[in-house]
C-alpha positions as CSV (number, residue, x, y, z in Angstrom):
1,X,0.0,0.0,0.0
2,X,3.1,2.3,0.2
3,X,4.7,4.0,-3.0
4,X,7.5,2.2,-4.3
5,X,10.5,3.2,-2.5
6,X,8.7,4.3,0.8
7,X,9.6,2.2,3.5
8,X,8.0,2.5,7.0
9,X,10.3,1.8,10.0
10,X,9.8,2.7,13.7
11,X,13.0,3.9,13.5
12,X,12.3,6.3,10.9
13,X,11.8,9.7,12.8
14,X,9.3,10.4,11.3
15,X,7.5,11.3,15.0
16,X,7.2,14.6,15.2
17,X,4.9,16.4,17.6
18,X,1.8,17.4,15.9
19,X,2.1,21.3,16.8
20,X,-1.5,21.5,16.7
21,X,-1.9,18.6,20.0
22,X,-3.4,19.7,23.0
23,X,-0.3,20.5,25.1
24,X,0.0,20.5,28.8
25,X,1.5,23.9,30.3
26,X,4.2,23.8,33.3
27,X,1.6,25.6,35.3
28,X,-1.3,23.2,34.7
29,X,0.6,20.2,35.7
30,X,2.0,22.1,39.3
31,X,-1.3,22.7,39.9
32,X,-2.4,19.4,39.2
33,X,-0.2,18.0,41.8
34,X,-0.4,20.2,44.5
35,X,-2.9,19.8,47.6
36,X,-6.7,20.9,46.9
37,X,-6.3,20.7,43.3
38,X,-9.0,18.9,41.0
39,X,-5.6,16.7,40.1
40,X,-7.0,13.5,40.2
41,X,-9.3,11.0,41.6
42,X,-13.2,10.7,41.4
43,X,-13.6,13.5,44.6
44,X,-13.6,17.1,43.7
45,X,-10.5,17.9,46.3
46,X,-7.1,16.1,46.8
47,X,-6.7,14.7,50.2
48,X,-4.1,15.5,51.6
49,X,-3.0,12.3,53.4
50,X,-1.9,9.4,51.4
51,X,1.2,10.3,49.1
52,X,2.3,10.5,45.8
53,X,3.6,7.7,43.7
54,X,4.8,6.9,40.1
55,X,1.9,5.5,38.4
56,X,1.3,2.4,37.9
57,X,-0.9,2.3,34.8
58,X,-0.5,4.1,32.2
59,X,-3.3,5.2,28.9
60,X,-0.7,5.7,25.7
61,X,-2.8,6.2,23.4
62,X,-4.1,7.0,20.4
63,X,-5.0,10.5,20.0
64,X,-8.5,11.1,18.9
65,X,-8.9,7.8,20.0
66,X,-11.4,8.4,23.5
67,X,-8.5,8.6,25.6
68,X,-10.6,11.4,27.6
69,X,-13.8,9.4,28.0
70,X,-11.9,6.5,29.6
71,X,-9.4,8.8,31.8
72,X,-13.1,10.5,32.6
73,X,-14.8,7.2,33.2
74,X,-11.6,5.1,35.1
75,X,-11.4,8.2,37.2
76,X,-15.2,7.4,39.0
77,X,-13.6,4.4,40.1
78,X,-13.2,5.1,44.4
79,X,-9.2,2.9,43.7
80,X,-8.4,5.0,40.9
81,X,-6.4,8.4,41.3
82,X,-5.2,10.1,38.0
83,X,-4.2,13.5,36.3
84,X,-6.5,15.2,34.7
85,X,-3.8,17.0,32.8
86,X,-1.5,15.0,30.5
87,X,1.9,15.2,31.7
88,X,3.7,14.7,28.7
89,X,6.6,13.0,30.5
90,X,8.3,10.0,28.6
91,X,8.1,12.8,25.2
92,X,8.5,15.7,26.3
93,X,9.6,16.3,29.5
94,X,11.6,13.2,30.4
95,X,14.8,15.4,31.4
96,X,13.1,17.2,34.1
97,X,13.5,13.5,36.2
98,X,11.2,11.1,37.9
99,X,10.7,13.1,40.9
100,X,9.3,16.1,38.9
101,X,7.0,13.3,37.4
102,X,6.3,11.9,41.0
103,X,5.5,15.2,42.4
104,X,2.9,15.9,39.4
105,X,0.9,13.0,40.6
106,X,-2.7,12.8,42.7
107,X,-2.0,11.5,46.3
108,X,-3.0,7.5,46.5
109,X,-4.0,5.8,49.7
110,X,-2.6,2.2,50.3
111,X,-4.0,0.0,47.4
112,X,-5.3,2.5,45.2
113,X,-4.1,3.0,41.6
114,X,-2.2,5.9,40.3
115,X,-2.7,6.7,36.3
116,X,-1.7,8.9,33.9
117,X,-2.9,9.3,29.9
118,X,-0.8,10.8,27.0
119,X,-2.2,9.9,23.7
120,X,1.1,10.7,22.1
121,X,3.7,8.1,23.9
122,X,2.5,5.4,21.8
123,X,3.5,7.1,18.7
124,X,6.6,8.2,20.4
125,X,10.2,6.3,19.7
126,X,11.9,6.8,23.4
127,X,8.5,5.9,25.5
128,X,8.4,2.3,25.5
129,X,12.1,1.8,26.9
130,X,12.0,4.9,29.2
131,X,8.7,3.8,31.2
132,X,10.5,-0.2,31.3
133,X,12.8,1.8,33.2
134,X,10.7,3.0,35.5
135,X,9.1,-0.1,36.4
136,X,8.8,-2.9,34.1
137,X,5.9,-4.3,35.2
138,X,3.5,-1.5,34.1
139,X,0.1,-1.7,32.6
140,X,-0.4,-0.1,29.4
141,X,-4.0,1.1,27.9
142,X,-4.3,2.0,23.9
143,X,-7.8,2.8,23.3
144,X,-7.8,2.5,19.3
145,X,-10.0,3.6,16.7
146,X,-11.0,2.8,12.9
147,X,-7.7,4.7,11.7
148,X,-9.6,6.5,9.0
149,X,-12.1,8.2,11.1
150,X,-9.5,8.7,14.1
151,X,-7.6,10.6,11.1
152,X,-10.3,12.6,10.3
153,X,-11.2,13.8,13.8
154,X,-7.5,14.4,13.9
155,X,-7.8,16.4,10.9
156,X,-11.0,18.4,12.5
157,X,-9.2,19.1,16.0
158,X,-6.3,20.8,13.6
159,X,-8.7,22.6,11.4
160,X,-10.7,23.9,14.3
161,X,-7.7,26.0,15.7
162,X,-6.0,26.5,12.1
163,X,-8.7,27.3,9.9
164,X,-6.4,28.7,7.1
165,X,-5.0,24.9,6.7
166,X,-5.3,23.2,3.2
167,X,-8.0,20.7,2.8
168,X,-7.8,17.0,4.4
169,X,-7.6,15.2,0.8
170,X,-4.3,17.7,-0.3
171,X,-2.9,16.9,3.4
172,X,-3.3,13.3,2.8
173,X,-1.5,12.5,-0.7
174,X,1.5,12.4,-1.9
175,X,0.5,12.6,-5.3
176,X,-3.2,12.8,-5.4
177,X,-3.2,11.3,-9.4
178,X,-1.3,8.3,-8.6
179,X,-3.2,8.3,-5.6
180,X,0.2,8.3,-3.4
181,X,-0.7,8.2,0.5
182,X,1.3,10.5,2.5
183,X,2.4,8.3,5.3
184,X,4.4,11.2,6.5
185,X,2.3,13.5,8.1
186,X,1.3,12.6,11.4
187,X,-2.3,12.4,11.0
188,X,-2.5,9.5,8.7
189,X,0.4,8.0,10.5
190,X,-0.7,7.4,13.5
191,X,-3.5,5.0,12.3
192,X,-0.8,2.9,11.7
193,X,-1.1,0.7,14.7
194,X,0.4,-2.1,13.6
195,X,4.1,-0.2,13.0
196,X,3.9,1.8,16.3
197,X,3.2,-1.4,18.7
198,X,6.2,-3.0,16.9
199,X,8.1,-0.9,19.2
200,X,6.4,-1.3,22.4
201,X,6.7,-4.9,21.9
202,X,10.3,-5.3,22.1
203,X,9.9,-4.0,26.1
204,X,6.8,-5.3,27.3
205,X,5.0,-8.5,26.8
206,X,1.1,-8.5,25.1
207,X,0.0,-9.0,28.5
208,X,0.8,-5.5,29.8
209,X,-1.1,-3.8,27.3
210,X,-4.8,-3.7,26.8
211,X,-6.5,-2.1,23.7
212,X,-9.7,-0.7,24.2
213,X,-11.9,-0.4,21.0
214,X,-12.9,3.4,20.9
215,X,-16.2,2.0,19.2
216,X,-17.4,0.4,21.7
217,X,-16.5,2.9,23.9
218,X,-19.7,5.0,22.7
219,X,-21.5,1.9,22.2
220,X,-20.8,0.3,24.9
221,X,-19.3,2.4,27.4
222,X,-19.8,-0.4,30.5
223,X,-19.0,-3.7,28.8
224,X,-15.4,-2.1,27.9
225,X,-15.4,-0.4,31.2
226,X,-15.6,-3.7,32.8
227,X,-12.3,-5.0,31.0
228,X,-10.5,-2.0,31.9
229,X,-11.2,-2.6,35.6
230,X,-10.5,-6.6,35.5
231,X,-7.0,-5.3,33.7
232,X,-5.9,-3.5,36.2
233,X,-7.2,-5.9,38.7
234,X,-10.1,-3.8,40.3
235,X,-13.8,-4.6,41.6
236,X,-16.0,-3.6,38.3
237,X,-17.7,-0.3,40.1
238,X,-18.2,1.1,37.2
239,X,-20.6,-0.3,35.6
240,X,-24.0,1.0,32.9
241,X,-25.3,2.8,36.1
242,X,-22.4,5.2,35.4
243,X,-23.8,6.1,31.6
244,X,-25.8,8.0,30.2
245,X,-26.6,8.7,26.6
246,X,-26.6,11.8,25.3
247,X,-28.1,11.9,22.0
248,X,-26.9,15.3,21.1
249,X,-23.8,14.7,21.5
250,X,-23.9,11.1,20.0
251,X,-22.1,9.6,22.8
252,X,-22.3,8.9,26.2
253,X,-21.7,11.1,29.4
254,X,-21.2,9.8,33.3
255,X,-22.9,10.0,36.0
256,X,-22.0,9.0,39.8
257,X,-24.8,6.5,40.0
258,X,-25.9,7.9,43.4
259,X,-26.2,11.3,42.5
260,X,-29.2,12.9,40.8
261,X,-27.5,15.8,39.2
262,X,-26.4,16.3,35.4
263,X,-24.6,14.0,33.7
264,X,-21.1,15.1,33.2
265,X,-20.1,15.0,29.3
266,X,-16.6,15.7,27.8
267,X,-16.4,19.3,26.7
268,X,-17.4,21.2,23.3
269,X,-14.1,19.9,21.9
270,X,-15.4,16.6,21.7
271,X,-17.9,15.6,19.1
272,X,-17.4,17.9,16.5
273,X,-18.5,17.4,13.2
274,X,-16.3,16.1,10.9
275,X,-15.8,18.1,7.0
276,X,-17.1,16.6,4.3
277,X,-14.4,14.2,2.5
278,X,-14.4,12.8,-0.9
279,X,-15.2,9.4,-0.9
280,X,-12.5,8.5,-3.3
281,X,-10.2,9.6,-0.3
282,X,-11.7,7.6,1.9
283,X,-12.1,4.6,-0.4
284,X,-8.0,5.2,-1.1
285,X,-7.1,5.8,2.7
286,X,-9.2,2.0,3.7
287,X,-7.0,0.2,0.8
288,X,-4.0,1.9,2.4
289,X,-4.7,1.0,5.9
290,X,-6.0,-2.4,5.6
291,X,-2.9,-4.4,5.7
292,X,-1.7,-2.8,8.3
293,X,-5.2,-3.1,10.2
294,X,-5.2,-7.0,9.2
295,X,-1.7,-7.3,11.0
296,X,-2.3,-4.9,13.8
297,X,-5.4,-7.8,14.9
298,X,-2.9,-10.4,14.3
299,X,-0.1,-9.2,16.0
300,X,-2.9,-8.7,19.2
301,X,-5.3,-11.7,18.7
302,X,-8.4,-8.9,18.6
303,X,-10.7,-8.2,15.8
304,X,-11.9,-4.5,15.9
305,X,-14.0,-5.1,12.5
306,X,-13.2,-1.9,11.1
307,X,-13.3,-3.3,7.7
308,X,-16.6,-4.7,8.2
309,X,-17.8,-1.4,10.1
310,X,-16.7,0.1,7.1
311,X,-18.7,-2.4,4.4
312,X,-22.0,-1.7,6.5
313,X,-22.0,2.1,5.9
């Protein structure tokens, strides 16, 4: 599916930061870890007894994937403490030192789970081998999505602060005529699963990591919930009770099941409405991914069905 001559290694480089990603600030994440922040956790202040440790789970990835509506809905869980932030630590700020890291984490009582997500470490050379460091025995959540779409969305998040940006179908060829994908840019690239987990596979064994199907996490918010919690070896709390369906939005928002206020949705970010694309793209950019999805659910023993999602439409 590549053009001749255009070979894809994880080695390549090819990683850079998408400029346009949401980005953490310095000042965000030293408030998220000092006392009586909203830093973590499913309360609305951080206690301040218990104390901070490196996280022992970890969401890395995929950007436009639902990383936020699983941080959101993990977080409701009374044994789960995370960042609400994303600390960017094993891309961006790894020389600042684990205790700068430590320090920007929610305080965890005795058996309770500390987490962090940062959509980008997956797609990001250096993350697999610096968090083995930290402790190899880490659990790792990629919540993944039909490439195509997830590209689109990524496309949409870009356009929606860059409006001056060229179209999504000039963005995504190479040569538009011979119908060239450009693998390069960072938006098509990061569909590309299959290539990216190459490189996390080489530190930690399949079963550290846990893929979540992004699908299901609209349409099925509690039955992926409920493999989330047996992953990280938790009481399944969170369950349907938690969900709510907004049909506006088009997915589903939380609720603490005890409480009879609004249901808390993701913000206006989420949920946009995707451009129009020409179908041809689309057609091109499914011949171009399959492979790569077909080895992608070989290389994790899961079926996400995107090519059969796709056949339905």
């Amino acid at each position: 599916p590549l053009a001749p001559g255009e070979v894809i290694t994880a080695q390549s480089g090819a990683f850079e930061r998408d400029p346009q990603e949401s980005s953490t600030t310095d000042e965000e994440l030293s408030r998220a870890g000092s006392p009586g922040s909203r830093g973590g956790g499913s309360s609305s202040t951080t206690p301040d007894y218990g104390e901070k440790r490196l996280p022992q789970a970890l969401i890395i990835g995929v950007k436009k994937g639902g990383t936020r509506a699983l941080l959101e809905a993990i977080r409701a869980h009374p044994d789960v403490r995370a960042v609400g932030t994303e600390p960017h630590f094993f891309d961006r700020n790894y020389e600042k030192g684990l205790e700068w890291y430590r320090n920007v984490m929610p305080k965890t009582l005795e058996g309770q789970i500390t987490m962090e997500k940062t959509p980008s470490y997956f797609v990001t050379n250096e993350a697999p081998r610096r968090i083995h460091s930290m402790a190899k025995d880490t659990k790792l959540i990629v919540v993944v999505r039909n490439p195509v779409t997830r590209a689109i969305s990524d496309y949409t998040q870009t356009l929606s602060k860059k409006p001056e940006i060229p179209t999504f179908e000039v963005l995504a060829f190479k040569n538009r005529t011979l119908g060239l994908i450009d693998a390069s840019w960072s938006a098509i690239r990061i569909g590309i699963y299959a290539l990216h987990l190459e490189n996390w596979l080489q530190y930690f064994p399949l079963s550290q990591i846990l893929f979540v199907s992004g699908e299901r996490l609209i349409t099925d918010p509690a039955g992926e919930m409920a493999k989330v919690q047996d992953f990280l070896g938790l009481k399944r709390i969170v369950t349907e009770k938690h969900f709510y369906f907004n049909k506006t939005k088009g997915f589903p928002c939380l609720k603490k099941p005890e409480d009879s206020s609004a249901p808390r949705c993701l913000g206006k970010s989420k949920g946009r409405t995707h451009p129009k694309i020409d179908p041809d793209v689309i057609h091109r950019l499914r011949k171009f991914y399959k492979p790569f999805n077909v080895m992608f659910y070989q290389m994790t023993g899961q079926d996400f069905q995107w090519e059969q999602e796709e056949s339905d439409k």
